[in-house]
BANUKOL-28673 format. One record per atom (N, C-alpha, C, O): residue in three letters; x, y, z; atom name. Coordinates in nm, 3 decimals. Each point is the difference from the previous one (the first is absolute). Layout:
REC | residuo | X | Y | Z | atomo
REC | ALA | X | Y | Z | CA $
...
This chain:
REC | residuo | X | Y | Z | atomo
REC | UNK | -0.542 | -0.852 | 0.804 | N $
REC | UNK | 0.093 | -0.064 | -0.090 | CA $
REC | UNK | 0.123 | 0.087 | -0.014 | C $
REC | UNK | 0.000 | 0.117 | 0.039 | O $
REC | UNK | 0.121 | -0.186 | -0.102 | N $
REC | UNK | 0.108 | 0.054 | 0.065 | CA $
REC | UNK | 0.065 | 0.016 | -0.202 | C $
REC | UNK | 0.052 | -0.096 | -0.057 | O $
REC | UNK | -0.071 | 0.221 | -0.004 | N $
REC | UNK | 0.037 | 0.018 | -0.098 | CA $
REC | UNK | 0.168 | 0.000 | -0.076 | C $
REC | UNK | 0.064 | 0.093 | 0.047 | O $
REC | UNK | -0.016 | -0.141 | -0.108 | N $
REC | UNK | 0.176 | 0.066 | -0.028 | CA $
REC | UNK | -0.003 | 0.103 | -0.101 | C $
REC | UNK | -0.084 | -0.013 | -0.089 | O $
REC | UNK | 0.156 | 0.108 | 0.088 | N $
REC | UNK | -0.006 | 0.110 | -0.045 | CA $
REC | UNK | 0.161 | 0.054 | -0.049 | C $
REC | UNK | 0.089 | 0.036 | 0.077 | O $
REC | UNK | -0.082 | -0.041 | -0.209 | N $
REC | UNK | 0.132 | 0.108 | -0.084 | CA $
REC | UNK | -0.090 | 0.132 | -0.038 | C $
REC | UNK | -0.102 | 0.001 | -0.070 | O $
REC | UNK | 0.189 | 0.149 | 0.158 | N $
REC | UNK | -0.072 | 0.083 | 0.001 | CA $
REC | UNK | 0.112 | 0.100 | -0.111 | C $
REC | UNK | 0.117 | -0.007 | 0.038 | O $
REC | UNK | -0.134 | 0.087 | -0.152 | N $
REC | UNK | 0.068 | 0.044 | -0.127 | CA $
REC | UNK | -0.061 | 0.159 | 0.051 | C $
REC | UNK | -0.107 | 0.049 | -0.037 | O $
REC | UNK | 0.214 | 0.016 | 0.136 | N $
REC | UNK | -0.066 | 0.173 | 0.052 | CA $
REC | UNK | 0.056 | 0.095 | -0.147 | C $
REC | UNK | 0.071 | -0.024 | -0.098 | O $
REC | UNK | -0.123 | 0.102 | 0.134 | N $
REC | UNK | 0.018 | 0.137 | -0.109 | CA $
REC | UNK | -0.061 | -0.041 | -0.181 | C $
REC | UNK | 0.022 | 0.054 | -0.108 | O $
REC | UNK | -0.094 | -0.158 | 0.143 | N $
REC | UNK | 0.016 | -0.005 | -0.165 | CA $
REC | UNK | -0.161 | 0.112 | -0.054 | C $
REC | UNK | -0.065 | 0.084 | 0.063 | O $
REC | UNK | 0.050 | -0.146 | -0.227 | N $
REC | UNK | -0.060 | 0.174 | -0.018 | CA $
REC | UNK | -0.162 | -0.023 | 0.037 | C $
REC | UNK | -0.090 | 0.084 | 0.011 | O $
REC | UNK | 0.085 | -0.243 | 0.003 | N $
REC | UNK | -0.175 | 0.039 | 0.089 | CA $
REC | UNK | -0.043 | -0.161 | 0.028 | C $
REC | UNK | 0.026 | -0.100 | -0.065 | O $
REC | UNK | -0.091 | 0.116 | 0.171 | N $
REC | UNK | -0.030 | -0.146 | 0.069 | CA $
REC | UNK | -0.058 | -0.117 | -0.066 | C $
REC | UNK | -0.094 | 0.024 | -0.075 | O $
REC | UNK | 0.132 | -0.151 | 0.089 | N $
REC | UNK | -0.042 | -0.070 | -0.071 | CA $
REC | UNK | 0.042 | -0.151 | 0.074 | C $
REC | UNK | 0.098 | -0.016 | 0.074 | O $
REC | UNK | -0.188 | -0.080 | -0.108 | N $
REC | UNK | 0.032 | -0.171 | -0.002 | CA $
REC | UNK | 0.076 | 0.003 | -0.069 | C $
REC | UNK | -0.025 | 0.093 | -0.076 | O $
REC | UNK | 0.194 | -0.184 | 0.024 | N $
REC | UNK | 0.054 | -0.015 | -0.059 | CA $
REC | UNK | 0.017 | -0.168 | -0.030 | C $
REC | UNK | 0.101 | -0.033 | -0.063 | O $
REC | UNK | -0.179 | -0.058 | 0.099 | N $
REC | UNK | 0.035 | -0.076 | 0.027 | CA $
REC | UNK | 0.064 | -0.072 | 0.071 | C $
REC | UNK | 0.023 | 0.072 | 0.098 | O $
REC | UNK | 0.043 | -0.209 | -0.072 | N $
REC | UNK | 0.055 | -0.062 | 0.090 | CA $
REC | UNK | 0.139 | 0.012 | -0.042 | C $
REC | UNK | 0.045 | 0.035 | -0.109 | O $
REC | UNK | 0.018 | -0.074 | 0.219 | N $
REC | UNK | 0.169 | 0.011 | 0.026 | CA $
REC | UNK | 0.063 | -0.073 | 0.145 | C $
REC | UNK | -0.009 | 0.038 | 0.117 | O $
REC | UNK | 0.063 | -0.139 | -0.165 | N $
REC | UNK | 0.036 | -0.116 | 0.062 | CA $
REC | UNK | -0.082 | -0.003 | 0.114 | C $
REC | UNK | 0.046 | 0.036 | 0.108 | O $
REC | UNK | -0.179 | -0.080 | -0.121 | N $
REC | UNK | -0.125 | -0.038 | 0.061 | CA $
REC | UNK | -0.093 | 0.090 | 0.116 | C $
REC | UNK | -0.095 | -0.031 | 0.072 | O $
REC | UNK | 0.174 | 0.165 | -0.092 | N $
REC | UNK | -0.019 | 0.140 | 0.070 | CA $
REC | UNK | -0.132 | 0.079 | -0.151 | C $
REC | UNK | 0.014 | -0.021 | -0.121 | O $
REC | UNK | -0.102 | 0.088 | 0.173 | N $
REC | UNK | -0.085 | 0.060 | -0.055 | CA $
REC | UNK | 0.139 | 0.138 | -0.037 | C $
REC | UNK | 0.062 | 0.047 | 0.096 | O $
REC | UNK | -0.036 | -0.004 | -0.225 | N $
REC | UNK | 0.096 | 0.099 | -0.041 | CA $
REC | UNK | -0.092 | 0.113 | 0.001 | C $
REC | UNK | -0.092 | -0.022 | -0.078 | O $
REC | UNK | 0.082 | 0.139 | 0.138 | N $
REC | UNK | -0.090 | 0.108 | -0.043 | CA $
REC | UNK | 0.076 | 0.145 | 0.012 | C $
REC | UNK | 0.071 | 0.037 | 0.093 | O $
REC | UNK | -0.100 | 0.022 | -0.190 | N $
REC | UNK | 0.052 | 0.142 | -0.013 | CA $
REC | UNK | -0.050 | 0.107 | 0.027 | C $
REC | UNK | -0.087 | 0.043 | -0.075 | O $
REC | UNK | 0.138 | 0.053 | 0.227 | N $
REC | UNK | -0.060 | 0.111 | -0.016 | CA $
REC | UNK | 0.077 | 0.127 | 0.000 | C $
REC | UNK | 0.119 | 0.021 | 0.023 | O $
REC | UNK | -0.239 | 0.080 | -0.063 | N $
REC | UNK | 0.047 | 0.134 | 0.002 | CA $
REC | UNK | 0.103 | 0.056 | 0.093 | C $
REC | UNK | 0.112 | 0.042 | -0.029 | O $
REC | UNK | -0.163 | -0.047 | 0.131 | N $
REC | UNK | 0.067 | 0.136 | 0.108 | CA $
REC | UNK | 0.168 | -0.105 | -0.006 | C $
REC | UNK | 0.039 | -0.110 | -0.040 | O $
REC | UNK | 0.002 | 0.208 | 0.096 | N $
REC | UNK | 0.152 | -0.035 | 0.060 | CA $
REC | UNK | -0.001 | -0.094 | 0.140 | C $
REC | UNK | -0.067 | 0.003 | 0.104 | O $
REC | UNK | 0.167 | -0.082 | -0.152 | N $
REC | UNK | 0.092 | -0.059 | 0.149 | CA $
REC | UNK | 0.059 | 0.078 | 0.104 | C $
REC | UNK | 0.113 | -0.036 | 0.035 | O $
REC | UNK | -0.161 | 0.127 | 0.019 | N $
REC | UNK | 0.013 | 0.084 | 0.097 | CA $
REC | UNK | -0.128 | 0.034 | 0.140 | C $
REC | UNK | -0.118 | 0.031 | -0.014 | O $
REC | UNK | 0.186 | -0.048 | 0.126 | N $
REC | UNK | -0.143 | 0.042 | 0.112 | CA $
REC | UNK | -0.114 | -0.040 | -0.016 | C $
REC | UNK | -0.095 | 0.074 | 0.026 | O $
REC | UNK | 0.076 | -0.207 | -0.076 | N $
REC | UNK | -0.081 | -0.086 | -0.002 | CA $
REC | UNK | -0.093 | 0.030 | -0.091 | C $
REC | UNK | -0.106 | -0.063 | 0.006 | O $
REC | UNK | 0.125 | 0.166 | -0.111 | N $
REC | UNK | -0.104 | -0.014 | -0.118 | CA $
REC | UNK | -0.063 | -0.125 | -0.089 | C $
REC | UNK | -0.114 | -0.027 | -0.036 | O $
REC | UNK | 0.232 | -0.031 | 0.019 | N $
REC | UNK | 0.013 | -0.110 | -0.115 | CA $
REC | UNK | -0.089 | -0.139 | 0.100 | C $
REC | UNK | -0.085 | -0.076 | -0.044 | O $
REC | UNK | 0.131 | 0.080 | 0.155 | N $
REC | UNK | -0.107 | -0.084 | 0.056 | CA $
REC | UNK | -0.181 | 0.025 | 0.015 | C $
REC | UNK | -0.093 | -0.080 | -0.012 | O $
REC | UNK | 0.095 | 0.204 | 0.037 | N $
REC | UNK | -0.152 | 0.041 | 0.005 | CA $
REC | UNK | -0.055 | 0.019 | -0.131 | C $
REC | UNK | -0.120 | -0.025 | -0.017 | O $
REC | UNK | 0.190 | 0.065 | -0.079 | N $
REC | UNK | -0.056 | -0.036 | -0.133 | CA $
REC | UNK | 0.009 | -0.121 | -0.038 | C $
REC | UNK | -0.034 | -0.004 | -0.118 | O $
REC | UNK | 0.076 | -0.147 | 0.175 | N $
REC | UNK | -0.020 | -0.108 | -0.009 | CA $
REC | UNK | -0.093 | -0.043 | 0.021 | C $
REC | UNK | -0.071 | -0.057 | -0.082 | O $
REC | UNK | 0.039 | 0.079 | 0.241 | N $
REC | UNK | -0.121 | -0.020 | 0.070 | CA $
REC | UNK | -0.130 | 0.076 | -0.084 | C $
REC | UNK | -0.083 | -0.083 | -0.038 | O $
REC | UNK | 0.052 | 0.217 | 0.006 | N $
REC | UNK | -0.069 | 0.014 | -0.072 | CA $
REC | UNK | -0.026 | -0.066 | -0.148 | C $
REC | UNK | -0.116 | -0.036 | -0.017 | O $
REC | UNK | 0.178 | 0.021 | -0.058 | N $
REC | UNK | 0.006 | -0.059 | -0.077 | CA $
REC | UNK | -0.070 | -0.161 | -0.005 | C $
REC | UNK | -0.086 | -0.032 | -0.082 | O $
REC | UNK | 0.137 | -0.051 | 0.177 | N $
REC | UNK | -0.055 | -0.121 | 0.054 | CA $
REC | UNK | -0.126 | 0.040 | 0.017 | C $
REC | UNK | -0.078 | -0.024 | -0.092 | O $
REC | UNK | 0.040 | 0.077 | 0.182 | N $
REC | UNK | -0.131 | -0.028 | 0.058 | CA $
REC | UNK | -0.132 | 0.055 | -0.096 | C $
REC | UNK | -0.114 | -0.045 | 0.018 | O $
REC | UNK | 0.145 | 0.150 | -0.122 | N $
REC | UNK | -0.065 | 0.027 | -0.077 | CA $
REC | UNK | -0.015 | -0.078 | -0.136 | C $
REC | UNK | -0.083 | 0.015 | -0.090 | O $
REC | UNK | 0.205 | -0.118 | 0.105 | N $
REC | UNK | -0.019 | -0.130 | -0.169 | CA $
REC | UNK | -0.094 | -0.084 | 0.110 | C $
REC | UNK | -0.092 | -0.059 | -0.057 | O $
REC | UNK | 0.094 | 0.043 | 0.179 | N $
REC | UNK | -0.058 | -0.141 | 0.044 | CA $
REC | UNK | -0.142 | 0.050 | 0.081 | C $
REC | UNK | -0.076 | -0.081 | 0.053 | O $
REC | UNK | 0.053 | 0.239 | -0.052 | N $
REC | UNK | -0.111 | 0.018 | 0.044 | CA $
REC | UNK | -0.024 | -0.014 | 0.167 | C $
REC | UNK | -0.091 | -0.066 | 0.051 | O $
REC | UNK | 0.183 | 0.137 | 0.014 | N $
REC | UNK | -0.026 | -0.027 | 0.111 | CA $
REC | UNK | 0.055 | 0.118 | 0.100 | C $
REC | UNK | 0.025 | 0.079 | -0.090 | O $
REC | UNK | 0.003 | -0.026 | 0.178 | N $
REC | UNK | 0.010 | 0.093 | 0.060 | CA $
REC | UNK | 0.169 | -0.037 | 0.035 | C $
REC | UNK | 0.061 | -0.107 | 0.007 | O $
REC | UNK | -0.024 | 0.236 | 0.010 | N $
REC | UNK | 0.186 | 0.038 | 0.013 | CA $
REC | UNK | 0.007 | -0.091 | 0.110 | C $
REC | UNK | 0.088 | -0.082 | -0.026 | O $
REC | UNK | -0.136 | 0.061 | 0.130 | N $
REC | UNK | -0.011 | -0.004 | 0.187 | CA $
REC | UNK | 0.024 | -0.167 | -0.011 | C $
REC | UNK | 0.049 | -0.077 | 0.082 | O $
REC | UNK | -0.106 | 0.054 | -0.218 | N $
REC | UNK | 0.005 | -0.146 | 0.017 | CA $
REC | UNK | 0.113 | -0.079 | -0.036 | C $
REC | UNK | 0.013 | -0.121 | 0.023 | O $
REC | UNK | 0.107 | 0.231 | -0.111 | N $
REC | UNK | 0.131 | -0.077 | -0.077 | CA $
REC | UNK | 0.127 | 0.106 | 0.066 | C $
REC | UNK | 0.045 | 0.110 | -0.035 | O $
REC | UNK | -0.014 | -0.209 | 0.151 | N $
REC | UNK | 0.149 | 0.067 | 0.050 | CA $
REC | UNK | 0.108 | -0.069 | -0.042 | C $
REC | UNK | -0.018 | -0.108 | -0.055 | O $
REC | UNK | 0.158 | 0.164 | 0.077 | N $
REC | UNK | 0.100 | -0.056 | -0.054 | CA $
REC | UNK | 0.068 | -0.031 | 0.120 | C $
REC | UNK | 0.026 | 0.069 | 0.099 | O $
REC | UNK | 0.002 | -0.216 | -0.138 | N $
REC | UNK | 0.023 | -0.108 | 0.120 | CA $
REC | UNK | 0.192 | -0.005 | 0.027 | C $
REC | UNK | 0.063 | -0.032 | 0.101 | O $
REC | UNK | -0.020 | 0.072 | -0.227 | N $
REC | UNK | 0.188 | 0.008 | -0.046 | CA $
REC | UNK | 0.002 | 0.012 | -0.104 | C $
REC | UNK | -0.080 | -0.030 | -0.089 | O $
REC | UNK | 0.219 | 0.099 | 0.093 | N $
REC | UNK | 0.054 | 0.079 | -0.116 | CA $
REC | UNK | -0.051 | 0.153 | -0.019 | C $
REC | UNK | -0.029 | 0.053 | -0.107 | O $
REC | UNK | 0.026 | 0.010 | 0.246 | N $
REC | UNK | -0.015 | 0.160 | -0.003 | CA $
REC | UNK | 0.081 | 0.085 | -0.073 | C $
REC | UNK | -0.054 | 0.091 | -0.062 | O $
REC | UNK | 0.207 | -0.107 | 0.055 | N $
REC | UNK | 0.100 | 0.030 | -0.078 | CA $
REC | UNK | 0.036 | -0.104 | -0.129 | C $
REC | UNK | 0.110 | 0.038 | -0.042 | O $
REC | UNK | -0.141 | -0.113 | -0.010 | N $
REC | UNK | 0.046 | -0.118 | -0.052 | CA $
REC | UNK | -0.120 | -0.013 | -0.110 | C $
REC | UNK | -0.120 | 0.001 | 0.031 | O $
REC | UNK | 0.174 | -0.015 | -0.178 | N $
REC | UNK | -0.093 | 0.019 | -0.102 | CA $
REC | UNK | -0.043 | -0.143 | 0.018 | C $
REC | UNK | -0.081 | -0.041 | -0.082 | O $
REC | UNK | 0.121 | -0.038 | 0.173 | N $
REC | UNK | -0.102 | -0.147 | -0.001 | CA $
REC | UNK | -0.031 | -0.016 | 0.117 | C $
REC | UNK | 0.071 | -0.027 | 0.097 | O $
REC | UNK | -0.228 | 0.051 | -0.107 | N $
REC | UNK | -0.158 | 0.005 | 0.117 | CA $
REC | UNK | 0.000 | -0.087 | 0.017 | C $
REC | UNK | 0.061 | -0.083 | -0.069 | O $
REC | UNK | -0.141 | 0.051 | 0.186 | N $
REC | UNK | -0.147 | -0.094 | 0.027 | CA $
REC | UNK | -0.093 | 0.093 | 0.061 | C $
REC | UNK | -0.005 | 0.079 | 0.093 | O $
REC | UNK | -0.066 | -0.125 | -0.188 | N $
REC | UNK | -0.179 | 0.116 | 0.017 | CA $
REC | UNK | -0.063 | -0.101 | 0.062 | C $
REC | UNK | 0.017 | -0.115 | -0.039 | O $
REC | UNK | -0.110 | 0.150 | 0.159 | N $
REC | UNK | -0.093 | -0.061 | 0.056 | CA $
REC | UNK | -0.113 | 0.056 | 0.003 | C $
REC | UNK | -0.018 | 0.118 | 0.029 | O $
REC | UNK | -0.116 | -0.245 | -0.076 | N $
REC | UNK | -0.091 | 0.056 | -0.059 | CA $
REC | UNK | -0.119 | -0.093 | 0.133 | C $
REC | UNK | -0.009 | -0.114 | 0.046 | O $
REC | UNK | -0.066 | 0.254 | -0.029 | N $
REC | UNK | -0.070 | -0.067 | 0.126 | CA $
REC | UNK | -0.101 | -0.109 | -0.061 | C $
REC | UNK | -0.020 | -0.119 | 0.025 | O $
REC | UNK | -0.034 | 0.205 | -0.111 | N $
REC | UNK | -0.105 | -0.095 | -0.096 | CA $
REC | UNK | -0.016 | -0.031 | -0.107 | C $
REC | UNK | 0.052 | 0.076 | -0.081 | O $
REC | UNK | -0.117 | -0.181 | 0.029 | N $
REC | UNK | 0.024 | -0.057 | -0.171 | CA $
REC | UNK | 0.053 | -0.098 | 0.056 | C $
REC | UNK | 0.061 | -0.007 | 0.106 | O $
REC | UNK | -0.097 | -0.109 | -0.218 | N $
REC | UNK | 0.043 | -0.096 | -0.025 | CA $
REC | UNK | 0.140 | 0.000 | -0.101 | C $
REC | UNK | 0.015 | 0.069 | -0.100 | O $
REC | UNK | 0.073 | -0.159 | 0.152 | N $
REC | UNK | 0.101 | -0.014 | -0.107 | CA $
REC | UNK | -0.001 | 0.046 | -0.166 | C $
REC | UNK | 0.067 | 0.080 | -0.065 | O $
REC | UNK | -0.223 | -0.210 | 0.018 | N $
REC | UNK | 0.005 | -0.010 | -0.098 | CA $
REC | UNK | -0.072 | 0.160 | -0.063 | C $
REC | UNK | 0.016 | 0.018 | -0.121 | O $
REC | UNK | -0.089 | 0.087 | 0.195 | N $
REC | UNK | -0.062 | 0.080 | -0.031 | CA $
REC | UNK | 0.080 | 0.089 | -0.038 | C $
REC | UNK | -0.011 | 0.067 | -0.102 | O $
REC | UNK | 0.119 | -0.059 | 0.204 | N $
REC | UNK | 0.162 | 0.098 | -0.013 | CA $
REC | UNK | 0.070 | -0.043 | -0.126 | C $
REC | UNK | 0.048 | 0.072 | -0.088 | O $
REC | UNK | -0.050 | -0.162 | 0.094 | N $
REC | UNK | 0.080 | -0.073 | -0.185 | CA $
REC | UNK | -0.045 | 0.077 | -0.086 | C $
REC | UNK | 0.062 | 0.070 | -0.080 | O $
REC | UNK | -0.208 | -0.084 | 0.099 | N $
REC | UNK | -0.103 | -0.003 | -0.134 | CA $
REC | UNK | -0.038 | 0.170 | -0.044 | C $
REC | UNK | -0.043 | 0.039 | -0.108 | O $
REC | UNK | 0.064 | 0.013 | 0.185 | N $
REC | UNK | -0.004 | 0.173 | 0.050 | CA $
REC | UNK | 0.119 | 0.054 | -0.069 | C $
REC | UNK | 0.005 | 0.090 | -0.083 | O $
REC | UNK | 0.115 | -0.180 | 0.148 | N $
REC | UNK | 0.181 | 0.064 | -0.084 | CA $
REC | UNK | -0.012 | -0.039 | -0.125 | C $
REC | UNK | 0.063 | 0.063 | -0.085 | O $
REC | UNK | -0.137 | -0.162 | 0.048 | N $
REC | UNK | 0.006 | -0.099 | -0.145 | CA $
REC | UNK | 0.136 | -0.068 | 0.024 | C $
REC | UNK | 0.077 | 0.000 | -0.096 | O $
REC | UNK | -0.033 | -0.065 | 0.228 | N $
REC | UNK | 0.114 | -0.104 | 0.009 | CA $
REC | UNK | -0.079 | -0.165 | -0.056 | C $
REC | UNK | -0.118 | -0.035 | -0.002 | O $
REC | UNK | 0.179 | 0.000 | -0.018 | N $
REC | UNK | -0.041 | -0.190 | -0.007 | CA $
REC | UNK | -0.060 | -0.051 | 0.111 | C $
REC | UNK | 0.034 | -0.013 | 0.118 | O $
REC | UNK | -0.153 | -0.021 | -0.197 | N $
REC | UNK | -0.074 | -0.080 | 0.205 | CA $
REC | UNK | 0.065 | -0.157 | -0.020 | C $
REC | UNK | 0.046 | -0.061 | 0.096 | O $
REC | UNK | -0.048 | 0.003 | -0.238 | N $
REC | UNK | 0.047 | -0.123 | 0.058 | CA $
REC | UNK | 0.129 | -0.046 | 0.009 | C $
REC | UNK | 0.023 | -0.108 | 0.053 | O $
Protein backbone atom coordinates (compact mmCIF):
# COMPACT_ATOMS: atom_id res chain seq x y z
CA UNK A 1 0.00 0.00 0.00
CA UNK A 2 1.09 3.27 -1.05
CA UNK A 3 0.93 5.72 2.15
CA UNK A 4 0.91 9.96 1.86
CA UNK A 5 3.01 11.42 4.20
CA UNK A 6 3.60 15.39 5.73
CA UNK A 7 6.91 14.79 7.41
CA UNK A 8 7.47 17.98 10.51
CA UNK A 9 11.85 17.22 10.95
CA UNK A 10 13.57 18.64 14.04
CA UNK A 11 10.64 18.84 16.20
CA UNK A 12 11.15 17.94 20.08
CA UNK A 13 10.04 14.15 19.76
CA UNK A 14 8.24 11.80 17.38
CA UNK A 15 4.83 11.52 17.08
CA UNK A 16 1.33 10.88 14.85
CA UNK A 17 0.04 14.27 14.47
CA UNK A 18 -2.76 13.61 12.72
CA UNK A 19 -3.98 14.23 9.20
CA UNK A 20 -3.14 17.13 6.84
CA UNK A 21 -4.70 17.57 3.58
CA UNK A 22 -5.21 13.74 3.35
CA UNK A 23 -1.30 13.01 3.97
CA UNK A 24 -0.67 11.12 7.43
CA UNK A 25 1.19 14.59 9.27
CA UNK A 26 3.95 13.06 11.56
CA UNK A 27 6.66 14.66 13.56
CA UNK A 28 10.07 13.67 14.06
CA UNK A 29 13.06 14.17 16.08
CA UNK A 30 16.28 14.05 14.15
CA UNK A 31 16.96 16.76 11.58
CA UNK A 32 16.34 17.23 7.81
CA UNK A 33 19.77 16.53 6.96
CA UNK A 34 21.68 13.16 5.30
CA UNK A 35 18.77 11.34 5.48
CA UNK A 36 18.09 11.22 9.21
CA UNK A 37 14.61 12.55 9.22
CA UNK A 38 13.71 9.87 6.74
CA UNK A 39 15.08 6.86 8.70
CA UNK A 40 13.55 8.09 11.76
CA UNK A 41 10.33 8.02 9.72
CA UNK A 42 10.76 4.69 8.64
CA UNK A 43 11.51 3.64 12.12
CA UNK A 44 8.95 5.22 13.58
CA UNK A 45 6.32 3.63 11.03
CA UNK A 46 7.21 0.32 11.32
CA UNK A 47 7.32 0.20 15.04
CA UNK A 48 3.38 2.01 15.41
CA UNK A 49 2.33 -0.74 12.76
CA UNK A 50 4.48 -3.58 14.03
CA UNK A 51 6.40 -4.68 11.36
CA UNK A 52 9.99 -4.73 10.34
CA UNK A 53 12.01 -1.40 8.81
CA UNK A 54 12.79 -3.72 5.38
CA UNK A 55 9.21 -3.67 4.89
CA UNK A 56 8.42 0.43 4.69
CA UNK A 57 10.60 2.22 1.96
CA UNK A 58 10.17 5.60 0.74
CA UNK A 59 8.79 5.55 -2.68
CA UNK A 60 9.12 10.02 -3.14
CA UNK A 61 9.81 12.83 -1.53
CA UNK A 62 13.53 12.00 -0.33
CA UNK A 63 14.16 15.77 -0.05
CA UNK A 64 10.56 17.01 0.10
CA UNK A 65 8.59 17.15 3.50
CA UNK A 66 5.71 15.44 1.33
CA UNK A 67 6.34 11.38 1.13
CA UNK A 68 4.90 8.46 -0.18
CA UNK A 69 5.73 5.60 2.18
CA UNK A 70 5.35 2.23 0.78
CA UNK A 71 4.24 -0.36 2.93
CA UNK A 72 4.95 -3.95 1.81
CA UNK A 73 2.40 -5.30 4.21
CA UNK A 74 -0.90 -4.52 6.06
CA UNK A 75 -3.89 -3.87 4.94
CA UNK A 76 -5.03 -0.33 4.26
CA UNK A 77 -7.52 -0.40 6.84
CA UNK A 78 -4.92 -1.89 9.52
CA UNK A 79 -2.45 1.17 8.60
CA UNK A 80 -5.45 3.68 9.32
CA UNK A 81 -6.29 1.97 12.41
CA UNK A 82 -2.49 1.74 13.75
CA UNK A 83 -2.03 5.91 12.79
CA UNK A 84 -5.64 6.35 14.35
CA UNK A 85 -6.51 8.06 10.71
CA UNK A 86 -10.38 7.59 9.72
CA UNK A 87 -11.10 4.15 8.16
CA UNK A 88 -14.37 5.32 6.88
Amino acid sequence: MLLPVKVVPGASRTRFMGEWEGRAKIAVAAPAEGGKANKALIAFLAKRLGVRKNTIALKSGTTSPLKTIRIDRGQAEQVRAALGLDVG
